[in-house]
mmCIF file of the N, C-alpha and C atoms, coordinates in Angstrom:
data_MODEL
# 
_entry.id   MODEL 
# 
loop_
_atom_site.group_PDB 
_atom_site.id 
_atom_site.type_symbol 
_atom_site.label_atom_id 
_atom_site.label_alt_id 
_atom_site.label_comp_id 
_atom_site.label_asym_id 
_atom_site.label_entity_id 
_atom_site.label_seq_id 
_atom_site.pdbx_PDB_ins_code 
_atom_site.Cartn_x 
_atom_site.Cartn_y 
_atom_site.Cartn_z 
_atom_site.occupancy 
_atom_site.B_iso_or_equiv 
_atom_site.pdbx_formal_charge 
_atom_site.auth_seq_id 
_atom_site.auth_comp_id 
_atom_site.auth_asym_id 
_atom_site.auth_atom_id 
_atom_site.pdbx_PDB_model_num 
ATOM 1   N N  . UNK A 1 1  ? 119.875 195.922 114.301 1.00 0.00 ? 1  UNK A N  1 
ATOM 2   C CA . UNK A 1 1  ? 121.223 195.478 114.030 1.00 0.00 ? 1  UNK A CA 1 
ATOM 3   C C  . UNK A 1 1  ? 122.131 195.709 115.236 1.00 0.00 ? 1  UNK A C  1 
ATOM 4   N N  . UNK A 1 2  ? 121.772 196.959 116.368 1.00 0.00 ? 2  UNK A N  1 
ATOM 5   C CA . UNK A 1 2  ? 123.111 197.088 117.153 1.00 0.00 ? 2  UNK A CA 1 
ATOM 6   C C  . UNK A 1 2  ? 122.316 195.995 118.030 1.00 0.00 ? 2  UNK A C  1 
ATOM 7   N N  . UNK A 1 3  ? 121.038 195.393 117.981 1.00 0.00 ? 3  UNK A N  1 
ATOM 8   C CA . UNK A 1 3  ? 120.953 194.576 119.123 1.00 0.00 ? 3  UNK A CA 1 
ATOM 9   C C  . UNK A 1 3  ? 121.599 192.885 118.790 1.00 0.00 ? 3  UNK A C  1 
ATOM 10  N N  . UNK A 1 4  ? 121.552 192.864 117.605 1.00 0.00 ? 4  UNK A N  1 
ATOM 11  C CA . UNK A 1 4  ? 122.347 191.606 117.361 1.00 0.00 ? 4  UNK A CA 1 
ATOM 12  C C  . UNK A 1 4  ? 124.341 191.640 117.661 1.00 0.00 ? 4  UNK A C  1 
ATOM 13  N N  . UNK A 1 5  ? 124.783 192.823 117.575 1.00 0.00 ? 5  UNK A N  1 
ATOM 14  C CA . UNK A 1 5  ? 125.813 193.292 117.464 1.00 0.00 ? 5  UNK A CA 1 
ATOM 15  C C  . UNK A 1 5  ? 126.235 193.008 119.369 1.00 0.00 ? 5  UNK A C  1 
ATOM 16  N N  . UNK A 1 6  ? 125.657 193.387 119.603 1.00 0.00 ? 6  UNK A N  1 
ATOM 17  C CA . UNK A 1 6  ? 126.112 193.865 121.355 1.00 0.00 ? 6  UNK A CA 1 
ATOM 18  C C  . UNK A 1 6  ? 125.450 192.157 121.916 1.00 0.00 ? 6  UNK A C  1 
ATOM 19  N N  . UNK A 1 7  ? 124.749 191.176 120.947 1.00 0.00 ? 7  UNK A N  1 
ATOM 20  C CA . UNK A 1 7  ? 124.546 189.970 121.895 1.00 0.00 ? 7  UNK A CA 1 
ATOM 21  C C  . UNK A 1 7  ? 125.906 189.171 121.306 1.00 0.00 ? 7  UNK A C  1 
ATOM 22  N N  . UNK A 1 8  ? 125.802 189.547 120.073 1.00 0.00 ? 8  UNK A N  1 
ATOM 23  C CA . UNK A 1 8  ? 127.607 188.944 119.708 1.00 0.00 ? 8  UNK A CA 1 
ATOM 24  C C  . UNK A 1 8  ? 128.405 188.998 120.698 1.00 0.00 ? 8  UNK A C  1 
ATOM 25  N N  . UNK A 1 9  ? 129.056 190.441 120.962 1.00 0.00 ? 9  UNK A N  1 
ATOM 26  C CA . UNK A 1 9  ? 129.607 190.647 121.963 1.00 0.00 ? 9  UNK A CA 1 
ATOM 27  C C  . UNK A 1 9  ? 129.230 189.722 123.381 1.00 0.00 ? 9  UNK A C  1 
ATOM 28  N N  . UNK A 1 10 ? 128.186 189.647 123.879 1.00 0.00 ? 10 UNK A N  1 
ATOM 29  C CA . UNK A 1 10 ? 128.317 189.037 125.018 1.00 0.00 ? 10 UNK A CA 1 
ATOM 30  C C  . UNK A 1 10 ? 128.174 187.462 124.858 1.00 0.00 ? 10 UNK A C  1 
ATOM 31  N N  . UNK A 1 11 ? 128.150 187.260 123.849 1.00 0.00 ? 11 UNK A N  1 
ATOM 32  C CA . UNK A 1 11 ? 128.516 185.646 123.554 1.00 0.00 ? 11 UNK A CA 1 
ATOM 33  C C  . UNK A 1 11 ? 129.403 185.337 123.201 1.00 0.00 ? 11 UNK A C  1 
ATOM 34  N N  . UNK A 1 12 ? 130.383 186.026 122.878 1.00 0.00 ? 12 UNK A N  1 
ATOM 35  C CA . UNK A 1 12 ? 131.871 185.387 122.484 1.00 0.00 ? 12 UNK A CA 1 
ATOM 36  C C  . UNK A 1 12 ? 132.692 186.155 124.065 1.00 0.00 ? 12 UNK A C  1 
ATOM 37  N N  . UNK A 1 13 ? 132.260 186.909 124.230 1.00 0.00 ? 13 UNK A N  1 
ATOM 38  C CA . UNK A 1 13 ? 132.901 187.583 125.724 1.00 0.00 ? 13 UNK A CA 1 
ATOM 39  C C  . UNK A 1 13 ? 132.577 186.034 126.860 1.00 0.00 ? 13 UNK A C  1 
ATOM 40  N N  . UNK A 1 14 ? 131.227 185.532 126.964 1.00 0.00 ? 14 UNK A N  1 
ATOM 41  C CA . UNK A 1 14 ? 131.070 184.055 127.887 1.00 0.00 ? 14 UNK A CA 1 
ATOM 42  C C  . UNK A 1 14 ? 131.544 182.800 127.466 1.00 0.00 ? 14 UNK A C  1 
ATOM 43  N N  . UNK A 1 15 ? 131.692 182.391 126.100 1.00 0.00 ? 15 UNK A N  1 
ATOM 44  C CA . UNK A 1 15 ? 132.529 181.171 125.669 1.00 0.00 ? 15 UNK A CA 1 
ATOM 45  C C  . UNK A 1 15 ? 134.000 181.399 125.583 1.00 0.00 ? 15 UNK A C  1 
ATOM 46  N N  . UNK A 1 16 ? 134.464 182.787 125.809 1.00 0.00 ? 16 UNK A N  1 
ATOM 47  C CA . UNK A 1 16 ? 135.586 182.856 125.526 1.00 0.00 ? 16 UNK A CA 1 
ATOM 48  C C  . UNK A 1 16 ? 136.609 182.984 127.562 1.00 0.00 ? 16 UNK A C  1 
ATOM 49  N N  . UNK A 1 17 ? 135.416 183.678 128.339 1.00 0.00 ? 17 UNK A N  1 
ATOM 50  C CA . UNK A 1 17 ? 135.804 183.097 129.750 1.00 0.00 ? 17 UNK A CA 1 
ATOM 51  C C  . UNK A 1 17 ? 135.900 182.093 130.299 1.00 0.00 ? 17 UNK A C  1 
ATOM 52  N N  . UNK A 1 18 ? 134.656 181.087 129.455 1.00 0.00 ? 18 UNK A N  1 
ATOM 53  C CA . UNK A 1 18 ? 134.032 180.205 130.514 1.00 0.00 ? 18 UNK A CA 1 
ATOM 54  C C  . UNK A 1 18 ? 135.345 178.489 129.624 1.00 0.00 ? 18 UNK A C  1 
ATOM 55  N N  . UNK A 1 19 ? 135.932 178.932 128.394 1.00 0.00 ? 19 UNK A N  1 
ATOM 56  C CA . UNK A 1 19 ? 136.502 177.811 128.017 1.00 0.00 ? 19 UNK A CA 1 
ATOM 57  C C  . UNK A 1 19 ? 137.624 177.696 128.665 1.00 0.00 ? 19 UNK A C  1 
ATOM 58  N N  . UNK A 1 20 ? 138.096 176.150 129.014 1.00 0.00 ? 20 UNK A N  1 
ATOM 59  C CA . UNK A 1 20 ? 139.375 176.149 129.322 1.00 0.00 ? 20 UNK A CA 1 
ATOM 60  C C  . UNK A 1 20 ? 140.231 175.452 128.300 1.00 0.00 ? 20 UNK A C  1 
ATOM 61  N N  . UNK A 1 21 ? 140.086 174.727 127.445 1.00 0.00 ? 21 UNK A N  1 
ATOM 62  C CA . UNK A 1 21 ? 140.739 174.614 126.312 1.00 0.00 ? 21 UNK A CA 1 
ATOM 63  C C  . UNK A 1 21 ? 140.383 175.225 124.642 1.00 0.00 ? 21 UNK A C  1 
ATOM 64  N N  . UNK A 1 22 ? 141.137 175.528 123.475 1.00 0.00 ? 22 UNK A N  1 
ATOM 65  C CA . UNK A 1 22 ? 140.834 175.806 122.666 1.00 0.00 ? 22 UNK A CA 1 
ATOM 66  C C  . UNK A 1 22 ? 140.244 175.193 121.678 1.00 0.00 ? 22 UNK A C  1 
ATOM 67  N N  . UNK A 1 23 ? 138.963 175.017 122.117 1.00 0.00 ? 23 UNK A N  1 
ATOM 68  C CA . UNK A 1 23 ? 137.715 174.426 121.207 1.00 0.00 ? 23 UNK A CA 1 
ATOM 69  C C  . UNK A 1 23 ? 137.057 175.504 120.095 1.00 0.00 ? 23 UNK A C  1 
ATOM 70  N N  . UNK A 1 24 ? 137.084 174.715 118.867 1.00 0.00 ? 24 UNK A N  1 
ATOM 71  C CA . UNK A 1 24 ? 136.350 175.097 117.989 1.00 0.00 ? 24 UNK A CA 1 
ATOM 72  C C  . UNK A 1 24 ? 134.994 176.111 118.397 1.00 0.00 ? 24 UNK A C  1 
ATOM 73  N N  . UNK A 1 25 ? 134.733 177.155 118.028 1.00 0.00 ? 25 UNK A N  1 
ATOM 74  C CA . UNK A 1 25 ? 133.541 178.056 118.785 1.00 0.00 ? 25 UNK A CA 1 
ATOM 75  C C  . UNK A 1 25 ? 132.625 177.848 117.138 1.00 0.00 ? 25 UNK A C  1 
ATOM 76  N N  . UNK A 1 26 ? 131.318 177.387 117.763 1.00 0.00 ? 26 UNK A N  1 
ATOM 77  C CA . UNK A 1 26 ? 130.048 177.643 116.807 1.00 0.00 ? 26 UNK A CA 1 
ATOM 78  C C  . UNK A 1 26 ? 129.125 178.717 116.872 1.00 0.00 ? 26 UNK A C  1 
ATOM 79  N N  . UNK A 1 27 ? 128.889 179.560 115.898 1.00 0.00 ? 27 UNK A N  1 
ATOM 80  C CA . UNK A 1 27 ? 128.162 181.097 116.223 1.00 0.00 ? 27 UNK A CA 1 
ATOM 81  C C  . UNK A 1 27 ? 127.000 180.558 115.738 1.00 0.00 ? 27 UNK A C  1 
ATOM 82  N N  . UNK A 1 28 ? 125.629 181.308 115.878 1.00 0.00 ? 28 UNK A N  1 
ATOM 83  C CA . UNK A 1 28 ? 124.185 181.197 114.711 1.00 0.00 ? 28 UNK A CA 1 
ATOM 84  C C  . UNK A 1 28 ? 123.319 182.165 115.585 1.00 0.00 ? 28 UNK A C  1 
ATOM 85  N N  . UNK A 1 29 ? 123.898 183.274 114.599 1.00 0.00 ? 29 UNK A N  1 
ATOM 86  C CA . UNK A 1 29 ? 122.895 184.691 114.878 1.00 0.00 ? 29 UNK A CA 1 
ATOM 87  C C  . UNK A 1 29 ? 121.702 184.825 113.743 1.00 0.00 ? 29 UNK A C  1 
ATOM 88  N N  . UNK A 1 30 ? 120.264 184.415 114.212 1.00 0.00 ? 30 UNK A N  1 
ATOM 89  C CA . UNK A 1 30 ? 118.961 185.237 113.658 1.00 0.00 ? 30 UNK A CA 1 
ATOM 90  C C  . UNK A 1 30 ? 118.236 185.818 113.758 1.00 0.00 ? 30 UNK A C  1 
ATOM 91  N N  . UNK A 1 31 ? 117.008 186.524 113.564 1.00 0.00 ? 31 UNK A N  1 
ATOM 92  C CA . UNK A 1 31 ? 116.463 187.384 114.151 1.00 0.00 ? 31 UNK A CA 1 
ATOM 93  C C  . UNK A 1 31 ? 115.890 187.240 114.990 1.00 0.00 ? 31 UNK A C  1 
ATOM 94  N N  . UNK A 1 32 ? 115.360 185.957 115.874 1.00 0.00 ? 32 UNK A N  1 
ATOM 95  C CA . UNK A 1 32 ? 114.711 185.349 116.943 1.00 0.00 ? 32 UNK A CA 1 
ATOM 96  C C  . UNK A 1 32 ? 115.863 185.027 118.055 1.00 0.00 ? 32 UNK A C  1 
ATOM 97  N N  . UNK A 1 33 ? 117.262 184.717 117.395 1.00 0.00 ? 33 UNK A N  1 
ATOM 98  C CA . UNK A 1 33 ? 117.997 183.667 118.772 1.00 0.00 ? 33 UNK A CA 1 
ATOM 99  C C  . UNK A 1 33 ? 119.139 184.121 117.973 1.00 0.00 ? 33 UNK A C  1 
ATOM 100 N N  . UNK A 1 34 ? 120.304 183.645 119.023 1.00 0.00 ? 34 UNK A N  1 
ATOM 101 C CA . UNK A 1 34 ? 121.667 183.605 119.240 1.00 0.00 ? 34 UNK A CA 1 
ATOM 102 C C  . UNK A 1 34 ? 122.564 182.558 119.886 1.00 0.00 ? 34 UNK A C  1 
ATOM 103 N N  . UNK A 1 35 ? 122.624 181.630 119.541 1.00 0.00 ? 35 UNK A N  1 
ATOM 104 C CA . UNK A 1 35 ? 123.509 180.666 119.919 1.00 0.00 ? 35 UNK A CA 1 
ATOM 105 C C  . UNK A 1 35 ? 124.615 180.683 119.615 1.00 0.00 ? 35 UNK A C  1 
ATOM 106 N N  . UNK A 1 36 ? 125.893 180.583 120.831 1.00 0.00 ? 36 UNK A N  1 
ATOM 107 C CA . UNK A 1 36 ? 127.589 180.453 121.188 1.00 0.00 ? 36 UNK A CA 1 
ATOM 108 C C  . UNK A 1 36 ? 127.679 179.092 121.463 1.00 0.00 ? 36 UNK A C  1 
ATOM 109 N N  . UNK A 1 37 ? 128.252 178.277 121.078 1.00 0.00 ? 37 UNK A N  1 
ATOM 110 C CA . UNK A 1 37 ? 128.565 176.847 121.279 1.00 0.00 ? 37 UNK A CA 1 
ATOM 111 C C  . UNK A 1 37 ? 130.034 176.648 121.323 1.00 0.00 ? 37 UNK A C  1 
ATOM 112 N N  . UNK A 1 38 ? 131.140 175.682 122.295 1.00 0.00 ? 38 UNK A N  1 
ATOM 113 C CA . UNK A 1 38 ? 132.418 174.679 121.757 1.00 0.00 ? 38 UNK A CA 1 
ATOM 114 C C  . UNK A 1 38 ? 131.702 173.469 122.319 1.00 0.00 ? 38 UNK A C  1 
ATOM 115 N N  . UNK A 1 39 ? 132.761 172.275 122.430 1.00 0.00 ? 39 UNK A N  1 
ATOM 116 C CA . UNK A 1 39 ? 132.754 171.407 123.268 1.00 0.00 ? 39 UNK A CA 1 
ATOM 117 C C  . UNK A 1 39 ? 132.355 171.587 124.516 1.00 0.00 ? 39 UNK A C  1 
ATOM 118 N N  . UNK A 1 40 ? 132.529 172.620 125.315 1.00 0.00 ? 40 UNK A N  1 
ATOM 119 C CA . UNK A 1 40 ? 132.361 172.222 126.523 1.00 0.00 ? 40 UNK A CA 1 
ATOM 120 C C  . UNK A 1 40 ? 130.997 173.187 126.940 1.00 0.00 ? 40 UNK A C  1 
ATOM 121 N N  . UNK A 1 41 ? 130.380 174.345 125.991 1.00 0.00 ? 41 UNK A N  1 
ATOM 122 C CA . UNK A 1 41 ? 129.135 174.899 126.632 1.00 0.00 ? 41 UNK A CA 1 
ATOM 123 C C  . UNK A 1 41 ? 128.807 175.172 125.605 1.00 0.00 ? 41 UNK A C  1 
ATOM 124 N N  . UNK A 1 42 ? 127.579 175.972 125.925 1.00 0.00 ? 42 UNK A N  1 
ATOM 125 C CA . UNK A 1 42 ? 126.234 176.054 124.917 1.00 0.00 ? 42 UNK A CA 1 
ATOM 126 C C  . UNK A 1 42 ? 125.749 177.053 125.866 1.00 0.00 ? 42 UNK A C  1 
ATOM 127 N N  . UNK A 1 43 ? 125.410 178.600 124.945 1.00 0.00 ? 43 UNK A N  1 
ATOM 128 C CA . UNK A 1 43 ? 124.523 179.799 125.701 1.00 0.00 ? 43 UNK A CA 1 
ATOM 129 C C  . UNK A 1 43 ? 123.774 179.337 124.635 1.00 0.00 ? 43 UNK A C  1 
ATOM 130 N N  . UNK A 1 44 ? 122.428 179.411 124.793 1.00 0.00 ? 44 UNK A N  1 
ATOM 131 C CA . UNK A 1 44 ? 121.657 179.980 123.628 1.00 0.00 ? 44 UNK A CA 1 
ATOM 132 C C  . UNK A 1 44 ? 120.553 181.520 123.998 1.00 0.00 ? 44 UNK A C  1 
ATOM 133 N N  . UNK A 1 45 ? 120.318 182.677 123.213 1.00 0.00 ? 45 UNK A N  1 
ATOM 134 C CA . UNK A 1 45 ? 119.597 183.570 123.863 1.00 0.00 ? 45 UNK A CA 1 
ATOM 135 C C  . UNK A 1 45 ? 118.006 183.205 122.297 1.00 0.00 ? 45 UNK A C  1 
ATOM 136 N N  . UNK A 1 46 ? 116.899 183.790 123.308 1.00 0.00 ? 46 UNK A N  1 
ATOM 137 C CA . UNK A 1 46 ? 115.712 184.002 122.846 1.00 0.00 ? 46 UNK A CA 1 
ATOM 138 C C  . UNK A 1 46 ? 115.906 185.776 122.822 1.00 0.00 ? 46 UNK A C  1 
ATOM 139 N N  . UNK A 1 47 ? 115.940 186.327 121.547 1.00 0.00 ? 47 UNK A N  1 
ATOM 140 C CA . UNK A 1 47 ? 115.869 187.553 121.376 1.00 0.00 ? 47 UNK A CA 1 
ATOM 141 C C  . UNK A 1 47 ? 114.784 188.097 121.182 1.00 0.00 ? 47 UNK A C  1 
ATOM 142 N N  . UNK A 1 48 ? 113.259 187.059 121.372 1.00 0.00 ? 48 UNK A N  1 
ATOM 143 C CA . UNK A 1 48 ? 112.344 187.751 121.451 1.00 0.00 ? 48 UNK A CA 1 
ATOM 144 C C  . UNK A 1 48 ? 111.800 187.971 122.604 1.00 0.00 ? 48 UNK A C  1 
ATOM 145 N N  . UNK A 1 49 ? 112.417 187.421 123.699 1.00 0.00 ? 49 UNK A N  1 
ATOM 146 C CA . UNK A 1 49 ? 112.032 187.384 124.901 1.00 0.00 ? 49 UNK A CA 1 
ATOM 147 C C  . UNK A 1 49 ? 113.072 187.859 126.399 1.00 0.00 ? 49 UNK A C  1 
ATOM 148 N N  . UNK A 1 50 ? 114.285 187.915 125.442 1.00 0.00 ? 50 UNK A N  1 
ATOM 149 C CA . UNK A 1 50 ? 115.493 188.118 126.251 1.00 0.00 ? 50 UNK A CA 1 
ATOM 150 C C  . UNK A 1 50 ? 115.719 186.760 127.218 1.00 0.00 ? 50 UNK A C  1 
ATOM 151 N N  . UNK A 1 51 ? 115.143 185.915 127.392 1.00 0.00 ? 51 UNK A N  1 
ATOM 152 C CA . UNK A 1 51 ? 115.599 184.791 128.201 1.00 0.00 ? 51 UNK A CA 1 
ATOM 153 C C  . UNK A 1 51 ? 116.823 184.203 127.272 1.00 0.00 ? 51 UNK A C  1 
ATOM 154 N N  . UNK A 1 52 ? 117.936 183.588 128.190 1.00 0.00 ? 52 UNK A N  1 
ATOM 155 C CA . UNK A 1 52 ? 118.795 182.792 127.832 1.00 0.00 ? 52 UNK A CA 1 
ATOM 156 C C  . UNK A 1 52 ? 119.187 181.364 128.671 1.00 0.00 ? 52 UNK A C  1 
ATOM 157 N N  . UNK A 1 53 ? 119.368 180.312 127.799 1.00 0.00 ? 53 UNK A N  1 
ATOM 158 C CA . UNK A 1 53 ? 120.162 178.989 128.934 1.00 0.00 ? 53 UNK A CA 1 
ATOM 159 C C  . UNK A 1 53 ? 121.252 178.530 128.619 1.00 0.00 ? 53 UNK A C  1 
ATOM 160 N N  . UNK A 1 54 ? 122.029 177.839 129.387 1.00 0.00 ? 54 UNK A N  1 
ATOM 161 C CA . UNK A 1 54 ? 122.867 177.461 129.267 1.00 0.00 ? 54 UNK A CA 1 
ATOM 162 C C  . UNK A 1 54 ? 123.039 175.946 129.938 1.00 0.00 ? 54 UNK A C  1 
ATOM 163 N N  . UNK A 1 55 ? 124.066 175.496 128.684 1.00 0.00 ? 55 UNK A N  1 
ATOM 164 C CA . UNK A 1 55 ? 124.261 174.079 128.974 1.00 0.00 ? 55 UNK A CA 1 
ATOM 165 C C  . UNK A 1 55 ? 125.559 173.656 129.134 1.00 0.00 ? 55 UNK A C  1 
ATOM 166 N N  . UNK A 1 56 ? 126.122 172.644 129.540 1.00 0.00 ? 56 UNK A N  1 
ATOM 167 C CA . UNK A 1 56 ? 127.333 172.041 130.411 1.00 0.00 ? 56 UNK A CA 1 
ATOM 168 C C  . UNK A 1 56 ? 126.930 170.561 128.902 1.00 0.00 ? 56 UNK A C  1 
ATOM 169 N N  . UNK A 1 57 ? 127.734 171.092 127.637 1.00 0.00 ? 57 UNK A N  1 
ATOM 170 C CA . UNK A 1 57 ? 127.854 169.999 126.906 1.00 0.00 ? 57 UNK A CA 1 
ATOM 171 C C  . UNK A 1 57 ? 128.152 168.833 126.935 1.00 0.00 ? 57 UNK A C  1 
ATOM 172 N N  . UNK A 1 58 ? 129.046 168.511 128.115 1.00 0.00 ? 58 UNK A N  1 
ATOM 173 C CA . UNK A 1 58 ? 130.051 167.467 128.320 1.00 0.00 ? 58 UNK A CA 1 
ATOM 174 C C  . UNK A 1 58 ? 128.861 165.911 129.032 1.00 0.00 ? 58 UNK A C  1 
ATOM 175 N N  . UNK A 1 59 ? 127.828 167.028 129.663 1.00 0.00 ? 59 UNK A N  1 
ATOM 176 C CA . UNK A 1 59 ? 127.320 165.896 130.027 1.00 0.00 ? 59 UNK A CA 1 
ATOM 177 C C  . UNK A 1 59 ? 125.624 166.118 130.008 1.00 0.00 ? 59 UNK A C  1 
ATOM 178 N N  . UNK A 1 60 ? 125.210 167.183 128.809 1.00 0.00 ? 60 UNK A N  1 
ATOM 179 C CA . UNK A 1 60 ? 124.402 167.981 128.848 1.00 0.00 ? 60 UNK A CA 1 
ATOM 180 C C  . UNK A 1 60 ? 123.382 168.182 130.411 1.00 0.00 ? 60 UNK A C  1 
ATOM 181 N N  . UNK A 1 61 ? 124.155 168.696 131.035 1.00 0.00 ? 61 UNK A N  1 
ATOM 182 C CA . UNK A 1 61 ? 123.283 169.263 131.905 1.00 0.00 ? 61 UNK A CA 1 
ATOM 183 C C  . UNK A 1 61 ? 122.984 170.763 132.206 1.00 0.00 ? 61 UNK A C  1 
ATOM 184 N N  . UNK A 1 62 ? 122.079 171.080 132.302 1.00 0.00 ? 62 UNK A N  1 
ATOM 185 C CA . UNK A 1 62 ? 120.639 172.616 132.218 1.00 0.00 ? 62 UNK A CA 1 
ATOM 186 C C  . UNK A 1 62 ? 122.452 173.331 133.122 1.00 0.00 ? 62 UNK A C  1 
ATOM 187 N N  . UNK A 1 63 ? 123.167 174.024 133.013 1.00 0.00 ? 63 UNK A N  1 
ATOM 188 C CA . UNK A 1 63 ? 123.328 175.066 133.334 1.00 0.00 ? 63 UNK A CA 1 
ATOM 189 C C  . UNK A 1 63 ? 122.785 176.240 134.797 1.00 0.00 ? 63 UNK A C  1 
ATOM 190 N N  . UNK A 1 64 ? 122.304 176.916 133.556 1.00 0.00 ? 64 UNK A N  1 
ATOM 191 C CA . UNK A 1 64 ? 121.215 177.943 134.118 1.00 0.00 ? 64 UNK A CA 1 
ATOM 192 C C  . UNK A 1 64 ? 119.976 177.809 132.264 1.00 0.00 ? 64 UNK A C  1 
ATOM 193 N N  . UNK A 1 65 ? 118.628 178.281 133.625 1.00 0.00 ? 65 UNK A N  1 
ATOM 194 C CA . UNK A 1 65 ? 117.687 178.405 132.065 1.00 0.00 ? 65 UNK A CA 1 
ATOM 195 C C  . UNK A 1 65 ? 116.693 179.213 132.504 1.00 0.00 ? 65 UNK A C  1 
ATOM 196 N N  . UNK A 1 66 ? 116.592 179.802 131.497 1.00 0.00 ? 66 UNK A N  1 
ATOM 197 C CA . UNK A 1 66 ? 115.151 181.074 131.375 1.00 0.00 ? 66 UNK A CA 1 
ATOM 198 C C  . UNK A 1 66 ? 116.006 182.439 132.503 1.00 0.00 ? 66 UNK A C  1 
ATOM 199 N N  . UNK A 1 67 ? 117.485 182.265 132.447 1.00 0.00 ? 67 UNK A N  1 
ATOM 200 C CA . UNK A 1 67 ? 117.612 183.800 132.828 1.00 0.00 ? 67 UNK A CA 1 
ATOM 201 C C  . UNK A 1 67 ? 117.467 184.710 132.031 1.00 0.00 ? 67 UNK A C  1 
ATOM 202 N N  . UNK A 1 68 ? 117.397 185.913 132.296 1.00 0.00 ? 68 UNK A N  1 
ATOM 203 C CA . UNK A 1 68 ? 116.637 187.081 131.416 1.00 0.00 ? 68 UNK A CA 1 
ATOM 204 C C  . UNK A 1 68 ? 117.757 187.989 131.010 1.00 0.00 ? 68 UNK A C  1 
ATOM 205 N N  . UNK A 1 69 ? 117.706 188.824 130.127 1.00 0.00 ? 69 UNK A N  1 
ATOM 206 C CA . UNK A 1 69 ? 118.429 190.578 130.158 1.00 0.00 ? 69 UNK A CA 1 
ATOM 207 C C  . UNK A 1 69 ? 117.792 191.318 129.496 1.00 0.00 ? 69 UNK A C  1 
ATOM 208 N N  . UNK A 1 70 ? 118.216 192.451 130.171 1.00 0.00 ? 70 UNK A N  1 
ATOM 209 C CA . UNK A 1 70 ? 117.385 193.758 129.166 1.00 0.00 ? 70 UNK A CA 1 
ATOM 210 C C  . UNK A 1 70 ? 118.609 194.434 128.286 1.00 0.00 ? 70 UNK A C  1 
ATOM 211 N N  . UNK A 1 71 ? 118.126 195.118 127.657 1.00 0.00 ? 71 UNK A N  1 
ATOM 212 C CA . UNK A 1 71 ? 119.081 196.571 126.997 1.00 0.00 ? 71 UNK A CA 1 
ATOM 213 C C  . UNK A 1 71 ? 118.554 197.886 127.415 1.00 0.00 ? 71 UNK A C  1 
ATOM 214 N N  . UNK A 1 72 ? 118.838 198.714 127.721 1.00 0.00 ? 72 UNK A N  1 
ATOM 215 C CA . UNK A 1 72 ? 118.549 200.309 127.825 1.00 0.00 ? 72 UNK A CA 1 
ATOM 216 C C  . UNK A 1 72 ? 116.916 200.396 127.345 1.00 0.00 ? 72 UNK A C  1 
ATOM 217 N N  . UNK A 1 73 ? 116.386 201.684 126.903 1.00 0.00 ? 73 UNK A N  1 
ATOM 218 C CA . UNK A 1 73 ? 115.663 201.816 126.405 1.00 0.00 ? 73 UNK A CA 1 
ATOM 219 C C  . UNK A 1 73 ? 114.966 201.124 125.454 1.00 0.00 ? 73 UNK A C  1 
ATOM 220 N N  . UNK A 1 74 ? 113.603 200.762 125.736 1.00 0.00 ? 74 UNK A N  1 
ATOM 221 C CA . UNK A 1 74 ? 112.920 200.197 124.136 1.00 0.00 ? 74 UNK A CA 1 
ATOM 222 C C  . UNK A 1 74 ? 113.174 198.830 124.333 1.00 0.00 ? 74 UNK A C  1 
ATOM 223 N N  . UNK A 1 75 ? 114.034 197.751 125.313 1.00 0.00 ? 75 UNK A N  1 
ATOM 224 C CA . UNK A 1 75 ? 114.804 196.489 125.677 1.00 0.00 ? 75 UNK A CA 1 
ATOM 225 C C  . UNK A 1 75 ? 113.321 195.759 126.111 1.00 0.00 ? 75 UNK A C  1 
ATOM 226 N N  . UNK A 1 76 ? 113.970 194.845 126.342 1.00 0.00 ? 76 UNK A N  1 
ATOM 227 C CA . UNK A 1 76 ? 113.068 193.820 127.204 1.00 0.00 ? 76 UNK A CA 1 
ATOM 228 C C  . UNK A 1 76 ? 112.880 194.208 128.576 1.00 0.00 ? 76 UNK A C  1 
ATOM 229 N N  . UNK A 1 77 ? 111.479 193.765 129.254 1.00 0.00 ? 77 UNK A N  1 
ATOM 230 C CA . UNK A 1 77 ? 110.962 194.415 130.676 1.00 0.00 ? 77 UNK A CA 1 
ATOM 231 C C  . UNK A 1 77 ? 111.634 193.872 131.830 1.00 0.00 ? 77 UNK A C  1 
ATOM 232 N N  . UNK A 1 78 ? 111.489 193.355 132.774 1.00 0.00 ? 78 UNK A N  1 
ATOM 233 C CA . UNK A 1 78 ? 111.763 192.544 133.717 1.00 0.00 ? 78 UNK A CA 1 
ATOM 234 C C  . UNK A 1 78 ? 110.449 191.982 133.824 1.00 0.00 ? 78 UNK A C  1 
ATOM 235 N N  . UNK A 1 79 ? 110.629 190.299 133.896 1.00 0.00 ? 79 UNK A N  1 
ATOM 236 C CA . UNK A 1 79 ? 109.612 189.325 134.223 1.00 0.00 ? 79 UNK A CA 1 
ATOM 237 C C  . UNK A 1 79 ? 108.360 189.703 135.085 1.00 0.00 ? 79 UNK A C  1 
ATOM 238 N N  . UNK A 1 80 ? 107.562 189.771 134.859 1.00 0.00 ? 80 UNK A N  1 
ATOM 239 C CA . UNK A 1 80 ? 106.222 190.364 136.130 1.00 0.00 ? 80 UNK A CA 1 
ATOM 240 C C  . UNK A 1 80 ? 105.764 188.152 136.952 1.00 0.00 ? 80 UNK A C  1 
# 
């Protein structure tokens, strides 16, 4: 639960920098993924793998994709 809690946090912390107008925000937290959506971007995270991408809605283009994160202890590794 605090790991769904703290990806909340960093998904409303990046749609909420990265918007420049006040678009409707779409959440969908499960136990596999985490997707932040408005109009103008799209994070989605793989919580079984820690990779995340991101998309540029407006004209769907790739962002960034398959960047990674860890958490502290017990987290995801770094990519070998």
């Amino acid at each position: 639960m605090n790991v769904r809690f703290a990806i909340f946090v960093v998904l409303i912390t990046l749609v909420s920098n990265c918007a420049v107008s006040q678009a409707a925000v779409e959440i969908d937290v499960a136990a596999d993924h985490a997707n932040i959506q408005n109009d103008l971007i799209s994070v989605g995270f793989d919580l079984t793998t820690g990779n995340y991408t991101g998309i540029n809605r407006t004209d769907n283009t790739v962002v960034f994709k398959d960047a990674w994160f860890r958490l502290g202890k017990g987290g995801w590794y770094e990519p070998k």
